[in-house]
C-alpha positions in Angstrom: 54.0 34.7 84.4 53.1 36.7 81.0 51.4 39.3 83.1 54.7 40.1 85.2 57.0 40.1 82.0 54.7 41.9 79.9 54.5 45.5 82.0 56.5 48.0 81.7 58.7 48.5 84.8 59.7 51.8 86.1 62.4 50.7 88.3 65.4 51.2 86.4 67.1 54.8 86.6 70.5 56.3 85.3 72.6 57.5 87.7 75.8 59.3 87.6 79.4 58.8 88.4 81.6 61.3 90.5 84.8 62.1 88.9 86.5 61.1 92.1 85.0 58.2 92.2 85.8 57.2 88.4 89.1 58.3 89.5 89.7 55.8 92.3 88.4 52.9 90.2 91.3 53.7 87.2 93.8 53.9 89.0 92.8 50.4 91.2 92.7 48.9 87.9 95.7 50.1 86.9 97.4 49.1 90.3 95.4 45.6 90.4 98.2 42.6 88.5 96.4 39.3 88.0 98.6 36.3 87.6 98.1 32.8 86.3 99.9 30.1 87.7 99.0 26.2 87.0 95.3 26.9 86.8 95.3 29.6 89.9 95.1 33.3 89.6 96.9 35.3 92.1 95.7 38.7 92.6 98.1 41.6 93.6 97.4 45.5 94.0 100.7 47.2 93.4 101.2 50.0 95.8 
């Protein structure tokens, strides 16, 4: 086990977003209404 955990792994990389695509997720969060009801959570997305 100390042998796996103690390399270095090279599998992570960084990619980057498209502005589109940051624009889609903003404005599904700001369409996306979450609402609590006796212990349930109702999700909506407001069109």
């Amino acid at each position: 086990m100390e042998k796996i955990y103690s390399e270095e792994q090279q599998t992570c990389r960084i990619t980057k977003a498209r502005p589109e695509t940051i624009k889609f997720l903003m404005g599904y969060s700001k369409s996306l209404q979450v609402i609590d009801y006796q212990n349930i959570k109702f999700e909506t997305v407001l069109n």
